[in-house]
VMD Tcl script that builds the backbone (N, CA, C; Angstrom):
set m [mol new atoms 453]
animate dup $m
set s [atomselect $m all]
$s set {name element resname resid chain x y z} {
  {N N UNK 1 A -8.481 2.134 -11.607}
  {CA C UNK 1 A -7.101 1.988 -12.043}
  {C C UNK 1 A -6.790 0.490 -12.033}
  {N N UNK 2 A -6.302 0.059 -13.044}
  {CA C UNK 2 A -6.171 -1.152 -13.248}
  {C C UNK 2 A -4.603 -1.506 -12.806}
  {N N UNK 3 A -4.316 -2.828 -12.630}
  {CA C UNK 3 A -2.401 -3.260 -12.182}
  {C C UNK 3 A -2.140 -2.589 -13.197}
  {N N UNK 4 A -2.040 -2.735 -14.300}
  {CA C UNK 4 A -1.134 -2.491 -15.845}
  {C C UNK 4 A -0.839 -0.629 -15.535}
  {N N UNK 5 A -1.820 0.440 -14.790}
  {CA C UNK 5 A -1.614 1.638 -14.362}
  {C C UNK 5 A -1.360 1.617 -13.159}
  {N N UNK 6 A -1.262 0.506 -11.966}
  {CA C UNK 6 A -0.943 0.782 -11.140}
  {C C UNK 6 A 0.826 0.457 -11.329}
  {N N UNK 7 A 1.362 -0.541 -12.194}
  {CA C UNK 7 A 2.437 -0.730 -11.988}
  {C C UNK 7 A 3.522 0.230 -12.911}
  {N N UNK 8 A 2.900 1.200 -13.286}
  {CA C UNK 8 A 3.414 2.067 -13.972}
  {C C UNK 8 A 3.571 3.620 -12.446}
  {N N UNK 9 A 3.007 3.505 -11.722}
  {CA C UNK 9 A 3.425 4.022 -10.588}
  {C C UNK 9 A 4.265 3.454 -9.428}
  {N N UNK 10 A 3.995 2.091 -9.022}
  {CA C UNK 10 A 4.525 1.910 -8.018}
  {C C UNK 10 A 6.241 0.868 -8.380}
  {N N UNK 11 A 6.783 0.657 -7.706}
  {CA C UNK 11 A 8.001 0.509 -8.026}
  {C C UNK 11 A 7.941 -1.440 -8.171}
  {N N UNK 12 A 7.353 -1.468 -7.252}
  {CA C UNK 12 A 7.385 -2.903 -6.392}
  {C C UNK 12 A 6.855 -3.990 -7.701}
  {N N UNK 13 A 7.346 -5.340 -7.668}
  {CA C UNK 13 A 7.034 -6.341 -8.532}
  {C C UNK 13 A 7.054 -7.406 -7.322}
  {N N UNK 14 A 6.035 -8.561 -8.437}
  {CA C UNK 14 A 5.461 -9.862 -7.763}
  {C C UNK 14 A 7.248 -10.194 -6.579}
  {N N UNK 15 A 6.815 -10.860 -5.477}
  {CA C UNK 15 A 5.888 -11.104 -5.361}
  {C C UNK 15 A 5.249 -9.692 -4.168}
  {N N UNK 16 A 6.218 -8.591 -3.990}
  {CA C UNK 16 A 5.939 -7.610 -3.216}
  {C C UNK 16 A 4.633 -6.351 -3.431}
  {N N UNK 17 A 4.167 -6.538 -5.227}
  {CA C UNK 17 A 3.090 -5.661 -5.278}
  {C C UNK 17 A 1.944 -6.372 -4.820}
  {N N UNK 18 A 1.417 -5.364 -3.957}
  {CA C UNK 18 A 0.010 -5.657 -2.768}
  {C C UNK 18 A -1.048 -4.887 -2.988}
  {N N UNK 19 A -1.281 -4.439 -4.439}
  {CA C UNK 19 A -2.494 -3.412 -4.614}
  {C C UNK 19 A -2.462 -4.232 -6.256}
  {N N UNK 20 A -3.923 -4.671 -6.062}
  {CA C UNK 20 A -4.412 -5.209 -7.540}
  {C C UNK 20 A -5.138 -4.156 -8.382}
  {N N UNK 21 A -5.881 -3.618 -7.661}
  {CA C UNK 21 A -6.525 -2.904 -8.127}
  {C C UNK 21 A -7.449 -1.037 -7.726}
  {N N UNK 22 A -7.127 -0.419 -8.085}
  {CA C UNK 22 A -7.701 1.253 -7.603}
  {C C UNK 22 A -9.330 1.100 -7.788}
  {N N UNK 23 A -10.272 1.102 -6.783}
  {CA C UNK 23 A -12.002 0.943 -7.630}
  {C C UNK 23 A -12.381 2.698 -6.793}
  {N N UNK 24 A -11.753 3.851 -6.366}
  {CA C UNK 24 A -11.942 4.730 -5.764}
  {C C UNK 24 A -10.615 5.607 -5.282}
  {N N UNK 25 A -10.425 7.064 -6.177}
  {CA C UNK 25 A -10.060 7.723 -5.984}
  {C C UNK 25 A -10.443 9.433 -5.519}
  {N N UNK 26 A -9.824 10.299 -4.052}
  {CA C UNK 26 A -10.338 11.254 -4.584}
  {C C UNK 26 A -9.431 12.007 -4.170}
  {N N UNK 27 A -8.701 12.410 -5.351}
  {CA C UNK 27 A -7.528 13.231 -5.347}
  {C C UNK 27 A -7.407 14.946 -4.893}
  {N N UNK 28 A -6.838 15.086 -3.536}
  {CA C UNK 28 A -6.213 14.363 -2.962}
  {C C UNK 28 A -6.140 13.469 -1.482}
  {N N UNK 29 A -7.470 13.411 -1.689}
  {CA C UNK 29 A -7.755 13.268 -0.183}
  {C C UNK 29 A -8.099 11.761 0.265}
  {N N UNK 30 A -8.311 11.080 -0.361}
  {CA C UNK 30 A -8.892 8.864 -0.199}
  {C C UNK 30 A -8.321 8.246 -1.219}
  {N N UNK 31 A -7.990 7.146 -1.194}
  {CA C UNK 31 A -7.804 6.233 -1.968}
  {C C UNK 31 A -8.671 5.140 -1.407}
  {N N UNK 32 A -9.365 3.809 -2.303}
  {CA C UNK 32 A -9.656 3.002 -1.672}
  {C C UNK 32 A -9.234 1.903 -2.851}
  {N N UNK 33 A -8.614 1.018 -2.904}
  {CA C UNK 33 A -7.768 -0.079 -3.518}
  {C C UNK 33 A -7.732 -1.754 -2.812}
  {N N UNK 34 A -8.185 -2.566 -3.691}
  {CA C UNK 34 A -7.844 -4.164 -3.568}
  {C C UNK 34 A -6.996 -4.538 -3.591}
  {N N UNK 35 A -6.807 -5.842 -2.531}
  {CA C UNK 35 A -5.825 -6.527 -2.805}
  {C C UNK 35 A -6.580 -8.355 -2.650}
  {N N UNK 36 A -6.535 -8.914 -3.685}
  {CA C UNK 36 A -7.024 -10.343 -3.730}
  {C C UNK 36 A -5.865 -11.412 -3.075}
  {N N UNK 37 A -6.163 -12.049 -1.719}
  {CA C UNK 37 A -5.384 -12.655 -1.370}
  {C C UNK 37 A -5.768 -14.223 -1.394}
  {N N UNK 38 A -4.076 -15.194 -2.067}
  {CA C UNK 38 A -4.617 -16.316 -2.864}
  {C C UNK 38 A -3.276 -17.403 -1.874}
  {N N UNK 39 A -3.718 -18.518 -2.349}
  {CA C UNK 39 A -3.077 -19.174 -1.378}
  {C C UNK 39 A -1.756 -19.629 -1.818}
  {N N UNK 40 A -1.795 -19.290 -3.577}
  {CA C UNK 40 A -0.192 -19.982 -3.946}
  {C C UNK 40 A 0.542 -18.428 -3.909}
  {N N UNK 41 A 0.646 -17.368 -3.448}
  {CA C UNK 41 A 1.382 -16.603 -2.578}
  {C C UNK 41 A 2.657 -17.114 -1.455}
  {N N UNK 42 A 3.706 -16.680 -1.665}
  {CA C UNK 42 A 4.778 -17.481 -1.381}
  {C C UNK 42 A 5.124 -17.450 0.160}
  {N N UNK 43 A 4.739 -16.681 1.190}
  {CA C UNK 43 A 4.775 -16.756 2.618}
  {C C UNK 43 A 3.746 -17.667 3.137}
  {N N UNK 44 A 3.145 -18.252 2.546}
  {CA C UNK 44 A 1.515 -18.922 2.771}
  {C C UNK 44 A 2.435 -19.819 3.312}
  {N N UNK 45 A 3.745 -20.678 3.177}
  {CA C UNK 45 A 4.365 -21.784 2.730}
  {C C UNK 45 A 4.854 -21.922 4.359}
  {N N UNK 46 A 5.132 -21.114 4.489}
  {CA C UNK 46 A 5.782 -20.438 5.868}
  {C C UNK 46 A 5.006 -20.021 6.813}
  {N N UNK 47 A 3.969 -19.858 6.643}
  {CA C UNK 47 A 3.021 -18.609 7.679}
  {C C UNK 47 A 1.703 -18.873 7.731}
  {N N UNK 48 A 1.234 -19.809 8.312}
  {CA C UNK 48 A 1.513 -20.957 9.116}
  {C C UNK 48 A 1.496 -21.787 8.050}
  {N N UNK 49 A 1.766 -22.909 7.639}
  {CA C UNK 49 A 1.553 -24.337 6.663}
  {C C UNK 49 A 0.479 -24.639 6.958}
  {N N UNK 50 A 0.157 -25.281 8.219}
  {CA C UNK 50 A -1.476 -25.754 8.278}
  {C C UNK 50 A -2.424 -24.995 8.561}
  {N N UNK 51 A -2.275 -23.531 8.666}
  {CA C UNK 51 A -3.331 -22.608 8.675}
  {C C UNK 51 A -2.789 -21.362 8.191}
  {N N UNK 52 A -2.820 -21.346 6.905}
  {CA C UNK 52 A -2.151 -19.856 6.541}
  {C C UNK 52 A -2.760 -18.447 6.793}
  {N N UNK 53 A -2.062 -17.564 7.194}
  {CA C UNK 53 A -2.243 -16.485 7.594}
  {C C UNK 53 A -1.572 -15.179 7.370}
  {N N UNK 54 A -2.008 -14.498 6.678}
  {CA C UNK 54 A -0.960 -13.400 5.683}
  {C C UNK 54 A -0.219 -12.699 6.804}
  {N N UNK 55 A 0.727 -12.515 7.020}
  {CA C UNK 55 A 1.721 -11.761 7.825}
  {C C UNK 55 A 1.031 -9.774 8.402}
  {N N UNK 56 A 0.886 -9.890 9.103}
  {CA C UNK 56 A 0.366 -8.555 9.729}
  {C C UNK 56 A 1.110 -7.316 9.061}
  {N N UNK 57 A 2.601 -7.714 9.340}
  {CA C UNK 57 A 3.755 -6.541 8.136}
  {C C UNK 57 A 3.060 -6.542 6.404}
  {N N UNK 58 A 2.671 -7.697 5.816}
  {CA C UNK 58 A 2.292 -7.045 4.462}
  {C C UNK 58 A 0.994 -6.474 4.418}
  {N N UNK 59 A 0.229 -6.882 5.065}
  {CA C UNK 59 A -0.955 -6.002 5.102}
  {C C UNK 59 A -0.812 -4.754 5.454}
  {N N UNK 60 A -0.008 -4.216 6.454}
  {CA C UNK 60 A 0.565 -2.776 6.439}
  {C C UNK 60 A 1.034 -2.145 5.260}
  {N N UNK 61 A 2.315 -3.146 4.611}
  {CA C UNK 61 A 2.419 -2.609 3.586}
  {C C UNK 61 A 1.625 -2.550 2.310}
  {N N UNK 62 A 0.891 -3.311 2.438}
  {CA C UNK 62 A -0.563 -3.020 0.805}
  {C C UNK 62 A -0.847 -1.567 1.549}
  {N N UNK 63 A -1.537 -1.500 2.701}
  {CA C UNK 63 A -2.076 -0.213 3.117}
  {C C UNK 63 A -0.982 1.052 2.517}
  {N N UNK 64 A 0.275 1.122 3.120}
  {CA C UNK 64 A 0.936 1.605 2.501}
  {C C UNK 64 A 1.252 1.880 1.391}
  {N N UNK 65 A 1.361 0.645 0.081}
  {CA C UNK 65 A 1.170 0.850 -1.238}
  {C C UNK 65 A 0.195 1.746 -1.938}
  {N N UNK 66 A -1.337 1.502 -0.765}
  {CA C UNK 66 A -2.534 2.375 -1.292}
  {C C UNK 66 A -2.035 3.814 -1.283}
  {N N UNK 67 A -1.662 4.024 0.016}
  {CA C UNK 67 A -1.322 5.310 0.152}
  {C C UNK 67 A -0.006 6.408 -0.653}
  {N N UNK 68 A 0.556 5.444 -1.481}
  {CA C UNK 68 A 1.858 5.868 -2.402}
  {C C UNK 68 A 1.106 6.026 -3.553}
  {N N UNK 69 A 0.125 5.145 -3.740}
  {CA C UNK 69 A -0.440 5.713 -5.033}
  {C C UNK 69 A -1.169 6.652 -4.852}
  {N N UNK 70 A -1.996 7.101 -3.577}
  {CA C UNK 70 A -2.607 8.698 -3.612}
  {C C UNK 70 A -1.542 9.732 -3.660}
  {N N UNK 71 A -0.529 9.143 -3.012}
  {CA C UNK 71 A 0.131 10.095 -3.030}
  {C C UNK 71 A 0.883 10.645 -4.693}
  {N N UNK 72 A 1.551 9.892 -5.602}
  {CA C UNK 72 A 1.697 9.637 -7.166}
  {C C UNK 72 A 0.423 10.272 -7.454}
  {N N UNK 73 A -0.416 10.105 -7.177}
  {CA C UNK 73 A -1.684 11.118 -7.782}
  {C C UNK 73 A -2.215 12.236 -7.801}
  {N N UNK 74 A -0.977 13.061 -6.990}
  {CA C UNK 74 A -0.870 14.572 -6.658}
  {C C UNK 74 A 0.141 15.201 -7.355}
  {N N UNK 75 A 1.043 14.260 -7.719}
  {CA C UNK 75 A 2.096 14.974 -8.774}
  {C C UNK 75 A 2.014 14.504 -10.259}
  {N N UNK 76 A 2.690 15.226 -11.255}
  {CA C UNK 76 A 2.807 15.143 -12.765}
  {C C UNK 76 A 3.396 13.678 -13.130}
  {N N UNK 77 A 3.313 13.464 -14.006}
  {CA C UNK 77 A 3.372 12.019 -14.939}
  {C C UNK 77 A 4.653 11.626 -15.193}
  {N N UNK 78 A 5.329 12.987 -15.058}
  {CA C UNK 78 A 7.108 13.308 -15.326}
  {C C UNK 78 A 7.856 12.918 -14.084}
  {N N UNK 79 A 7.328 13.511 -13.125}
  {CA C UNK 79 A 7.706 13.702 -12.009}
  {C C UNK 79 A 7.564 12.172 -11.377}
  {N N UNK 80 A 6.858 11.894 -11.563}
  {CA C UNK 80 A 6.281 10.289 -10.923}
  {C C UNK 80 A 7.175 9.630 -11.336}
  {N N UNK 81 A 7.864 9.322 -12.918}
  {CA C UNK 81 A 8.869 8.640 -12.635}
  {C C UNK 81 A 10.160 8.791 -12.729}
  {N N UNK 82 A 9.778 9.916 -11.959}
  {CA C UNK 82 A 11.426 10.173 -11.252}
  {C C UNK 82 A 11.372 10.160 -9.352}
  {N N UNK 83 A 10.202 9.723 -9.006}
  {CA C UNK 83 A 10.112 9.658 -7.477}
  {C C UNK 83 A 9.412 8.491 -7.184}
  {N N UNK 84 A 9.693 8.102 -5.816}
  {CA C UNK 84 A 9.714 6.929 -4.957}
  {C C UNK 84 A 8.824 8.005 -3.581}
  {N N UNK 85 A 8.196 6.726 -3.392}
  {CA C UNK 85 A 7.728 7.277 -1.663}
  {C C UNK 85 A 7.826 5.917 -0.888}
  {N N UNK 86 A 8.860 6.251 0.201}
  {CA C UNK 86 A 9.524 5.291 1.195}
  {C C UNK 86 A 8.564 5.647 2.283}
  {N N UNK 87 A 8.479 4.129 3.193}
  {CA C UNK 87 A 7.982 4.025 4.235}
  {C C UNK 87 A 8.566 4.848 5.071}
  {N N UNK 88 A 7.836 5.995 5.836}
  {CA C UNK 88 A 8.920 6.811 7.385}
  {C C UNK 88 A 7.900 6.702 8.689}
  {N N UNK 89 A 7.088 5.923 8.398}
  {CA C UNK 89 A 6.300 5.523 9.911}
  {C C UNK 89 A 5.269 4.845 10.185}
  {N N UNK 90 A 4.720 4.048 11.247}
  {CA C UNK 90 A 3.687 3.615 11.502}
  {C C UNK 90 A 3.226 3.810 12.958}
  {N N UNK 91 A 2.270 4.747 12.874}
  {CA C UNK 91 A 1.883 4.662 14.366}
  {C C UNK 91 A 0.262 4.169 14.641}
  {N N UNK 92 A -0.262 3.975 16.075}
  {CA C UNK 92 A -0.980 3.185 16.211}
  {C C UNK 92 A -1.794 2.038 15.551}
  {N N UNK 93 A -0.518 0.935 15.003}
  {CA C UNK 93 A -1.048 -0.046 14.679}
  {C C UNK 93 A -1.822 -1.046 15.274}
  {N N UNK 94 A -3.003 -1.731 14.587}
  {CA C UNK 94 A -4.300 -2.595 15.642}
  {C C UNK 94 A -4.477 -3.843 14.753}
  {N N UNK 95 A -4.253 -4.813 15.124}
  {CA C UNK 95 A -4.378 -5.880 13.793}
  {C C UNK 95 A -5.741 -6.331 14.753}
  {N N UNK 96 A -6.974 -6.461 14.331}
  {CA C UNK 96 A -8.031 -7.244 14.551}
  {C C UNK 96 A -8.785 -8.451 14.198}
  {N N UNK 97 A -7.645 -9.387 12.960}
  {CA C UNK 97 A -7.765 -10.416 12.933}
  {C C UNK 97 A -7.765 -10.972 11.701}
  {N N UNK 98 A -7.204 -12.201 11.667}
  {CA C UNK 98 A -6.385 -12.870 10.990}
  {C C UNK 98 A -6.743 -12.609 9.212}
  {N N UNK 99 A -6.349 -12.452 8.242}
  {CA C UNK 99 A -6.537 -12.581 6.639}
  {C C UNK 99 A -5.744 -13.646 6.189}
  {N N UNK 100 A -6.749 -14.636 5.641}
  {CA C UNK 100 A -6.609 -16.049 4.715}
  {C C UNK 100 A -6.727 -15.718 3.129}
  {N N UNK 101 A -6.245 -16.960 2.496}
  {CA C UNK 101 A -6.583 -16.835 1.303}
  {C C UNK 101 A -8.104 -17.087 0.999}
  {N N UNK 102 A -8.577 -16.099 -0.126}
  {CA C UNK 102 A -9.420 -16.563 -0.410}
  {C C UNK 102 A -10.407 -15.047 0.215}
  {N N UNK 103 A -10.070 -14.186 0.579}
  {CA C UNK 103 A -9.839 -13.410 1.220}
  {C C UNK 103 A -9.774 -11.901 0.374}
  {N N UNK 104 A -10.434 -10.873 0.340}
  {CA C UNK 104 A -10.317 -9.457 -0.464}
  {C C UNK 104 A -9.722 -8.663 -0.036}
  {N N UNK 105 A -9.058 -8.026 0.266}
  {CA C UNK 105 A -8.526 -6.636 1.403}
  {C C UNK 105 A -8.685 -5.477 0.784}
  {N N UNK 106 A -9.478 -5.201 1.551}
  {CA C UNK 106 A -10.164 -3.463 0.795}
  {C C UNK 106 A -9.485 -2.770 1.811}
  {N N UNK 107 A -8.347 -1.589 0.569}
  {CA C UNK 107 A -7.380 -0.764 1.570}
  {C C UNK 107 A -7.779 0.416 1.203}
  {N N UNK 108 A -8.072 0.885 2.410}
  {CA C UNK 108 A -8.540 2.502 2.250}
  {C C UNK 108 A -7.571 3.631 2.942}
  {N N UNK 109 A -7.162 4.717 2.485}
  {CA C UNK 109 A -6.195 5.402 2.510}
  {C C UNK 109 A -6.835 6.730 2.605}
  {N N UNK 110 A -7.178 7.442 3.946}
  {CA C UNK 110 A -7.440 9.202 3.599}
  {C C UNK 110 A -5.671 9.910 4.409}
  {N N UNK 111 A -5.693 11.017 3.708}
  {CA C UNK 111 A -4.794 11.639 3.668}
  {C C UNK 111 A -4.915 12.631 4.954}
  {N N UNK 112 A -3.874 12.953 5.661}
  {CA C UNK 112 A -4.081 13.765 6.986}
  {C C UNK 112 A -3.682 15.391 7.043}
  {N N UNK 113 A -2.005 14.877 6.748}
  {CA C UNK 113 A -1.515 16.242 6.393}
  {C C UNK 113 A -0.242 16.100 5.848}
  {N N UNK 114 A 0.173 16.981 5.520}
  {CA C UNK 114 A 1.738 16.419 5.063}
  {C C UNK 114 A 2.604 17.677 5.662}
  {N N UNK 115 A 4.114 17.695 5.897}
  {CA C UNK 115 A 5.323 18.263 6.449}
  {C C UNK 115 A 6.627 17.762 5.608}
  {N N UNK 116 A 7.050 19.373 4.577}
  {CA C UNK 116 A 8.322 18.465 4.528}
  {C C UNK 116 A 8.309 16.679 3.799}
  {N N UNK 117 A 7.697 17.315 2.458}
  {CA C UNK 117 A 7.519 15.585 1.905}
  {C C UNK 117 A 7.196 14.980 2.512}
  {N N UNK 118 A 6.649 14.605 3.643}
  {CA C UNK 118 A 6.360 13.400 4.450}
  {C C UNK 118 A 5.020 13.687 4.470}
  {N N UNK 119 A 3.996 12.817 4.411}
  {CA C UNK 119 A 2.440 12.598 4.472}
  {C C UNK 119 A 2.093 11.307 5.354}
  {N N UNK 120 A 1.577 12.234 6.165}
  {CA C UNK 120 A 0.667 11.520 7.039}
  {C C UNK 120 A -1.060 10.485 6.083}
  {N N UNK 121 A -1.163 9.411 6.739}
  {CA C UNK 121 A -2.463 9.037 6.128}
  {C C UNK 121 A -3.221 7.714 7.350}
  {N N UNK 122 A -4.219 8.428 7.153}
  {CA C UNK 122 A -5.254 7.013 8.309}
  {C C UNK 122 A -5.773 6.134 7.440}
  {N N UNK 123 A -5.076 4.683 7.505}
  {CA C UNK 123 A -5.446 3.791 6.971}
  {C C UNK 123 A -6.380 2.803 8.058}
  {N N UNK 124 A -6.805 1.731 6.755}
  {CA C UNK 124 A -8.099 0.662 7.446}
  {C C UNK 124 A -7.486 -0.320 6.039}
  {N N UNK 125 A -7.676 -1.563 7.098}
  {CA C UNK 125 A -7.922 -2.506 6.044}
  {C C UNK 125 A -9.114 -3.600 5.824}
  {N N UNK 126 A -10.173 -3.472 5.331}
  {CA C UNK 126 A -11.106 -4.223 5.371}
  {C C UNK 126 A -11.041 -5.631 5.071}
  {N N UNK 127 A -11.939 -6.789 5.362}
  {CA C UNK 127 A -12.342 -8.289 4.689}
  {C C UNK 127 A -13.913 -8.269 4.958}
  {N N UNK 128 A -14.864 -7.939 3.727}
  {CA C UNK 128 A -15.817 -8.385 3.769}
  {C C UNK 128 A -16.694 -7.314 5.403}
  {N N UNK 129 A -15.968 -6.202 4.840}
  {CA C UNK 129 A -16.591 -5.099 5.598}
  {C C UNK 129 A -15.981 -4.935 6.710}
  {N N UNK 130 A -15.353 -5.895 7.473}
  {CA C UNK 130 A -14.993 -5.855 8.751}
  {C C UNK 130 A -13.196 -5.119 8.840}
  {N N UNK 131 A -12.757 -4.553 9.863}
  {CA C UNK 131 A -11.885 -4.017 10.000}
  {C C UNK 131 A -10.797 -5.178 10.532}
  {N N UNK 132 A -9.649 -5.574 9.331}
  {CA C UNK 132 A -8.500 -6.309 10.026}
  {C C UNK 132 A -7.468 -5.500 10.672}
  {N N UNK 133 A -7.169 -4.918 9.885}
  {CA C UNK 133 A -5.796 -3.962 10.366}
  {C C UNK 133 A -6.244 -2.338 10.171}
  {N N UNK 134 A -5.540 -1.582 10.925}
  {CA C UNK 134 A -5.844 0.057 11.007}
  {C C UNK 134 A -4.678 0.549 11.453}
  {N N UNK 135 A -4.003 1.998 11.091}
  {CA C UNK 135 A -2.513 2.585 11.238}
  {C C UNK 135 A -2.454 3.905 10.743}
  {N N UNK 136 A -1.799 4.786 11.752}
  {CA C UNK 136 A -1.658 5.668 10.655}
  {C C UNK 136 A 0.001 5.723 10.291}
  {N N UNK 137 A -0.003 5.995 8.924}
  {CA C UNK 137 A 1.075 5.541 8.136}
  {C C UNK 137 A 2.137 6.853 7.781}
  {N N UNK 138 A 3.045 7.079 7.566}
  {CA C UNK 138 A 3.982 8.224 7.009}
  {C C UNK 138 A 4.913 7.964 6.018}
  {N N UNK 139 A 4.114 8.629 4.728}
  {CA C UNK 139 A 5.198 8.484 4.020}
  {C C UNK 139 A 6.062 9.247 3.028}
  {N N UNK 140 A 7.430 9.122 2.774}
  {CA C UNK 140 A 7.698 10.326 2.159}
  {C C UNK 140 A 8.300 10.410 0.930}
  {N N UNK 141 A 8.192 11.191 0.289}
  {CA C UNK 141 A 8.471 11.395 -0.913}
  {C C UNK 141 A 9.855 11.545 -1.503}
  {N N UNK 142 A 10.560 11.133 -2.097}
  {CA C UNK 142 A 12.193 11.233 -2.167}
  {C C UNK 142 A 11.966 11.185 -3.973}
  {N N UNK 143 A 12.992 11.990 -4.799}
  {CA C UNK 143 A 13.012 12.391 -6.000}
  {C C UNK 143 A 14.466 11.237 -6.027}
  {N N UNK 144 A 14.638 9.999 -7.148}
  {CA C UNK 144 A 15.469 8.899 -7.403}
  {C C UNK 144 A 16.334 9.582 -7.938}
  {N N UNK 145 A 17.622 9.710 -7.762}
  {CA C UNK 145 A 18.788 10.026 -7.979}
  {C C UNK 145 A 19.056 9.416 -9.368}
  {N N UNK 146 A 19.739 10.482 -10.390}
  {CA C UNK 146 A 20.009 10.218 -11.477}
  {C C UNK 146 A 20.521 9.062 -12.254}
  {N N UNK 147 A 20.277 8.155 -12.769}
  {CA C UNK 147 A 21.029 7.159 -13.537}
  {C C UNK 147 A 22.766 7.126 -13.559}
  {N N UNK 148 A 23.512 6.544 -12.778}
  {CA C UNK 148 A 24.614 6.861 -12.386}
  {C C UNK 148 A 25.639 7.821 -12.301}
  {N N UNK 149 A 24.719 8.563 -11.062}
  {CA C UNK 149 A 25.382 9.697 -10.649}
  {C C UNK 149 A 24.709 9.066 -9.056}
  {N N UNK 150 A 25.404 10.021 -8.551}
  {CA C UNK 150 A 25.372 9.989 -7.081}
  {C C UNK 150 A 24.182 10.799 -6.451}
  {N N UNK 151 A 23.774 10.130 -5.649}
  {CA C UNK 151 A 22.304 10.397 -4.677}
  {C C UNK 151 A 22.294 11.623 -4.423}
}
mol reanalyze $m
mol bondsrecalc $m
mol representation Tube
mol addrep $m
């Protein structure tokens, strides 16, 4: 899945979309998705200046992004854009070390169970095989309220 199909699912634009690319789907159970991290990225500026270091929160959320698009990949084409899947949890998060530019993040996403729109998923975030960040994530599915009408 290329950006040009991923951004036809996910909601998010520069500089918040964190999934470049889908190279592994298996619907409905894994996702595994890139994210190329570069240094003219706009927190770099901030986080740290003389040693940049991607923020531990967006790497959660690419993981997360992965996991909205497995999830978009269980429902119809219709339906997709008329729904959003919002962040509703993170539990045992482990950051194991630092992601620079220059840098790949291979986000892998298996699916656990779901309750009540909400889906559970055990994420990993790789660099060059090694495990930076790991979580399991919850997220849920909400249908976007009509073009001005009320929620």
């Amino acid at each position: 899945m290329n950006i040009h199909e991923i951004m036809q699912l996910l909601p998010h634009r520069y500089p918040i979309l964190l999934v470049d690319r889908v190279v592994e789907i298996e619907v409905p159970t894994r996702i595994v998705a890139l994210k190329n991290v570069t240094i003219n990225e706009p927190y770099f500026m901030g986080h740290f200046p003389h040693y940049p270091v991607m923020p531990g929160v967006l790497i959660v959320e690419a993981m997360a992004q992965a996991a909205a698009i497995l999830g978009f990949s269980t429902i119809s084409a219709a339906d997709a854009q008329k729904t959003l899947f919002y962040f509703a949890g993170i539990d045992s998060a482990r950051f194991k070390r630092p992601v620079a530019p220059g840098d790949q993040l291979r986000l892998e996403a298996n699916f656990l169970r779901a309750k009540a729109a909400i889906g559970k998923y055990a994420c990993r975030a790789l660099v060059d095989g090694q495990v930076v960040c790991e979580a399991e994530l919850m997220c849920a599915m909400r249908r976007m309220p009509a073009a001005g009408g009320a929620g």
